[in-house]
N, CA and C atoms as a LAMMPS dump frame, in Angstrom:
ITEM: TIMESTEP
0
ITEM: NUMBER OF ATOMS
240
ITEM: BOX BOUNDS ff ff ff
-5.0000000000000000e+02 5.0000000000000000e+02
-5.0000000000000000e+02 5.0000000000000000e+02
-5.0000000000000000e+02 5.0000000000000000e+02
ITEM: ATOMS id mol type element x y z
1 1 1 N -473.452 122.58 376.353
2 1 2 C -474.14 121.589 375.543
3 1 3 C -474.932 120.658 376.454
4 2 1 N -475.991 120.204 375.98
5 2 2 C -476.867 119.664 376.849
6 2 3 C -476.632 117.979 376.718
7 3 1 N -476.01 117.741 377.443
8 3 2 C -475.619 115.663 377.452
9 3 3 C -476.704 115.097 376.589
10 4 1 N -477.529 115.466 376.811
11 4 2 C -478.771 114.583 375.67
12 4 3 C -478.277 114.87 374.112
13 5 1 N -477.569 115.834 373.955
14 5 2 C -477.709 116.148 372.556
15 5 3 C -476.966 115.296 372.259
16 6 1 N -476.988 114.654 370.689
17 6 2 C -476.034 113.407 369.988
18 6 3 C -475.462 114.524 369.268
19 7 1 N -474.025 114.057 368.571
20 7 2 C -473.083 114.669 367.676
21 7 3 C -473.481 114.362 366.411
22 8 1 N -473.598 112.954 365.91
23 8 2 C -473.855 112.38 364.677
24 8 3 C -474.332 110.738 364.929
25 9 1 N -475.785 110.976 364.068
26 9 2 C -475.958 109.847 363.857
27 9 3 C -476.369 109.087 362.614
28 10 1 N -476.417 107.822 362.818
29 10 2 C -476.666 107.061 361.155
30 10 3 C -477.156 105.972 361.376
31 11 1 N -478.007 105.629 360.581
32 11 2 C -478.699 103.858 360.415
33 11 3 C -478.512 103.038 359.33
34 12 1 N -478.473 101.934 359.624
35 12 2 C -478.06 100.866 359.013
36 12 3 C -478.753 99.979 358.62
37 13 1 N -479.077 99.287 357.969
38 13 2 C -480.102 97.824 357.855
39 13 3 C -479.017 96.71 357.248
40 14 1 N -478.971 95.762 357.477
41 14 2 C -477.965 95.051 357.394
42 14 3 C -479.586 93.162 357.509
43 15 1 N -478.841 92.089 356.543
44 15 2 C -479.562 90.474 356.987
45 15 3 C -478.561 89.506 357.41
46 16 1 N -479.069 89.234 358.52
47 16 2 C -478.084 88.138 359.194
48 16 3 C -478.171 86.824 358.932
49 17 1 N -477.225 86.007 359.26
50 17 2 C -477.182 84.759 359.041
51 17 3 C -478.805 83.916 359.281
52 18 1 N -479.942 84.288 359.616
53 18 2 C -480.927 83.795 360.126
54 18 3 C -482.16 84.308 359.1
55 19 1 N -481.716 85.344 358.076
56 19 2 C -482.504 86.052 357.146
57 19 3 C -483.235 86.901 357.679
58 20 1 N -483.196 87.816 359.122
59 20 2 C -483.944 88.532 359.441
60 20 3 C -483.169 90.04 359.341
61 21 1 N -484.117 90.486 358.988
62 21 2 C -483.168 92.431 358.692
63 21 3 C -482.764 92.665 360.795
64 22 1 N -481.423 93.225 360.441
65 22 2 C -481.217 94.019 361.648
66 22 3 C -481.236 95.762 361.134
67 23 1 N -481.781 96.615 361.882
68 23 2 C -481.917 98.044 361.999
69 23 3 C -480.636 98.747 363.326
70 24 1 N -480.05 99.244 362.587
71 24 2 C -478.709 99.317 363.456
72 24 3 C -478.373 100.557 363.555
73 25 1 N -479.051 101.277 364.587
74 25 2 C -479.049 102.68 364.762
75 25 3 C -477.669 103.05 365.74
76 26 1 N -476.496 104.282 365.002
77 26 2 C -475.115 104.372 365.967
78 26 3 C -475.363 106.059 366.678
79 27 1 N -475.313 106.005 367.677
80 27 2 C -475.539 107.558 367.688
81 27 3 C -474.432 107.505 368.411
82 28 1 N -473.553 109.172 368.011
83 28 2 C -472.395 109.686 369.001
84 28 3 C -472.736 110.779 370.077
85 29 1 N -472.868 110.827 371.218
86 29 2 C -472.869 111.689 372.246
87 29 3 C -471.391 112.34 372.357
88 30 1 N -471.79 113.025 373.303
89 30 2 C -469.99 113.822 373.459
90 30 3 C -468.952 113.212 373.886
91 31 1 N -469.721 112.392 375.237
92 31 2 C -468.492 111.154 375.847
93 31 3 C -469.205 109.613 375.606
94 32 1 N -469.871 109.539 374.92
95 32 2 C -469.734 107.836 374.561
96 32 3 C -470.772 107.406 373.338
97 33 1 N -470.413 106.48 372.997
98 33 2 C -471.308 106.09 371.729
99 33 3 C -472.489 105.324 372.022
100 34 1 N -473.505 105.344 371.575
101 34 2 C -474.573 104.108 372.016
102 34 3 C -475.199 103.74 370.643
103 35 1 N -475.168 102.623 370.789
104 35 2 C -476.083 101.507 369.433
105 35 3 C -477.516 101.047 369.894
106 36 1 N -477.962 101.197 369.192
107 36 2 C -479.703 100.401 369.337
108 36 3 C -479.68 99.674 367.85
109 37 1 N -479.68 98.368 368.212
110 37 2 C -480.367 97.524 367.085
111 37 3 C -481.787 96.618 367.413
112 38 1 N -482.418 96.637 366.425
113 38 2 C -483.842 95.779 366.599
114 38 3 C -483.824 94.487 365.214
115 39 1 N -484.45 93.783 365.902
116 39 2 C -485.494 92.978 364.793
117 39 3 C -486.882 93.166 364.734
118 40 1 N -487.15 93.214 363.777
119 40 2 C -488.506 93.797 363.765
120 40 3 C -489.428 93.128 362.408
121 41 1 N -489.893 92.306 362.688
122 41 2 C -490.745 91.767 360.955
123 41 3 C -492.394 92.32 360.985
124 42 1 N -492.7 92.592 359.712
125 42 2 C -494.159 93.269 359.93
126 42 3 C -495.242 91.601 359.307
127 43 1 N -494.27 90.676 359.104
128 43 2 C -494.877 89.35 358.774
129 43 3 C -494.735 88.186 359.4
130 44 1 N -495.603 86.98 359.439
131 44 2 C -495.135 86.503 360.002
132 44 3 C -493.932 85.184 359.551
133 45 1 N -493.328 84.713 360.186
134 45 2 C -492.89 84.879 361.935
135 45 3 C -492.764 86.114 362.601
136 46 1 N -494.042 87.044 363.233
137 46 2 C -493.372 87.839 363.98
138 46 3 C -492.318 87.889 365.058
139 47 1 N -491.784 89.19 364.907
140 47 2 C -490.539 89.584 365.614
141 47 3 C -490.103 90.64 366.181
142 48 1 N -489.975 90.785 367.286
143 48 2 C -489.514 92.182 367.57
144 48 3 C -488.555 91.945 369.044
145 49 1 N -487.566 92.059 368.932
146 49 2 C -486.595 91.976 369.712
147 49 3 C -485.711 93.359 369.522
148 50 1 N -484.386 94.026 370.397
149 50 2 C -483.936 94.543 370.484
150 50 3 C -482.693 94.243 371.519
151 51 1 N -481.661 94.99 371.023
152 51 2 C -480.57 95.39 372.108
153 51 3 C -479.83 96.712 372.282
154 52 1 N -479.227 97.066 372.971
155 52 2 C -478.717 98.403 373.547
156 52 3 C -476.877 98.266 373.709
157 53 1 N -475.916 98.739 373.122
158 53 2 C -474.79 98.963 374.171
159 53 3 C -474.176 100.006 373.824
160 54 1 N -473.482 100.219 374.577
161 54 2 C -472.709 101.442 374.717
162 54 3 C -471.18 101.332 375.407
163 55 1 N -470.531 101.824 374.515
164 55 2 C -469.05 102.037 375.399
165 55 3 C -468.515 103.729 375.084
166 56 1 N -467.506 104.178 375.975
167 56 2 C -467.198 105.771 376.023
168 56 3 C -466.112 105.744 375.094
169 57 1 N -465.642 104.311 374.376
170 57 2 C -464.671 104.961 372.887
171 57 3 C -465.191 104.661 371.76
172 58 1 N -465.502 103.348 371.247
173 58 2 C -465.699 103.104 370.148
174 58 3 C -466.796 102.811 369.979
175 59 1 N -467.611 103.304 368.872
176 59 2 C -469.013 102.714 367.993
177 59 3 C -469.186 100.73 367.777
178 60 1 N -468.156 100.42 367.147
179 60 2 C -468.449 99.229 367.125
180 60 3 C -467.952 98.196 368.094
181 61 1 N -467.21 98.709 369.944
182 61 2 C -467.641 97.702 370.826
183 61 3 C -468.922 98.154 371.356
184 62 1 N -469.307 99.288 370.874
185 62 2 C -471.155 99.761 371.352
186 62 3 C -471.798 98.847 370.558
187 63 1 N -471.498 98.379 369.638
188 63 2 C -472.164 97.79 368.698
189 63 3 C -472.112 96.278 368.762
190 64 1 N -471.093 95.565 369.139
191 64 2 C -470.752 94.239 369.71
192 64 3 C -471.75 93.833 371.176
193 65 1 N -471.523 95.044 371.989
194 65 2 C -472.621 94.839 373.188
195 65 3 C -474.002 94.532 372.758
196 66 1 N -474.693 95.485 371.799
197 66 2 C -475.819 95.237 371.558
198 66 3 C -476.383 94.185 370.697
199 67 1 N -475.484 93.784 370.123
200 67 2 C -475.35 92.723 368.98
201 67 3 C -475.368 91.628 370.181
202 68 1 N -474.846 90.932 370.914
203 68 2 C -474.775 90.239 371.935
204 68 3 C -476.392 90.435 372.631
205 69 1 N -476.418 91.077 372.804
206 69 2 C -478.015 91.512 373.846
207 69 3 C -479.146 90.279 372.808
208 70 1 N -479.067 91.666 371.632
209 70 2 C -479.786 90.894 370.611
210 70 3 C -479.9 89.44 370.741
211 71 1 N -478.939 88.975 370.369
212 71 2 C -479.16 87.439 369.735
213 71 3 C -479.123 86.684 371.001
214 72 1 N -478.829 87.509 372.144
215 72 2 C -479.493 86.505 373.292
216 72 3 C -480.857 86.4 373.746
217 73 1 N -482.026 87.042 372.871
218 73 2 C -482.845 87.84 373.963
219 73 3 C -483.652 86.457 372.49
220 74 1 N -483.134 87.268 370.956
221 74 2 C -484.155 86.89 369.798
222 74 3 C -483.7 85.025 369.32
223 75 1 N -482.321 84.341 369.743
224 75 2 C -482.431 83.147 369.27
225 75 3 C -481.382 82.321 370.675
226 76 1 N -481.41 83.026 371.659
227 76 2 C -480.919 81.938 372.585
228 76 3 C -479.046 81.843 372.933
229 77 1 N -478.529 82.865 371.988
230 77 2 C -477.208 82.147 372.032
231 77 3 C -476.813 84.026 371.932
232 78 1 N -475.495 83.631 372
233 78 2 C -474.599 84.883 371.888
234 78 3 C -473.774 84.846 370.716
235 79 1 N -473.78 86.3 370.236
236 79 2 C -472.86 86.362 368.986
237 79 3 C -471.709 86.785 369.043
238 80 1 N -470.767 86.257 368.409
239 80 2 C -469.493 86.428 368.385
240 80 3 C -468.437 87.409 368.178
């Protein structure tokens, strides 16, 4: 199997406390999970931020990493 290939993946759209849509993409590889979430508005206030994480067990501390990235990059602070 070729490491690039993902096992299963799925997206999400989810609005956060700030009213902006998050896009919350989970993909499973063979040995670890990785999350990509964005903000992205096609109005304004434009927006386009993103984060990345990944851990080799679970989807949602992949998902806590990137969630963290995020809200440090798009409002200054870290999420919880």
């Amino acid at each position: 199997m070729n490491p690039l290939e993902y096992i299963d993946r799925s997206v999400s759209r989810l609005i956060n406390e700030y009213n902006d849509e998050i896009e919350m993409e989970i993909i499973k590889y063979q040995d670890h999970y990785k999350v990509v979430v964005t903000i992205c508005q096609e109005e304004p206030p434009y927006k386009d931020f993103s984060g990345i994480g990944t851990d080799i067990r679970s989807a949602r501390r992949a998902a806590r990493k990137a969630l963290k990235g995020l809200y440090l990059e798009a409002y200054g602070e870290e999420k919880n």
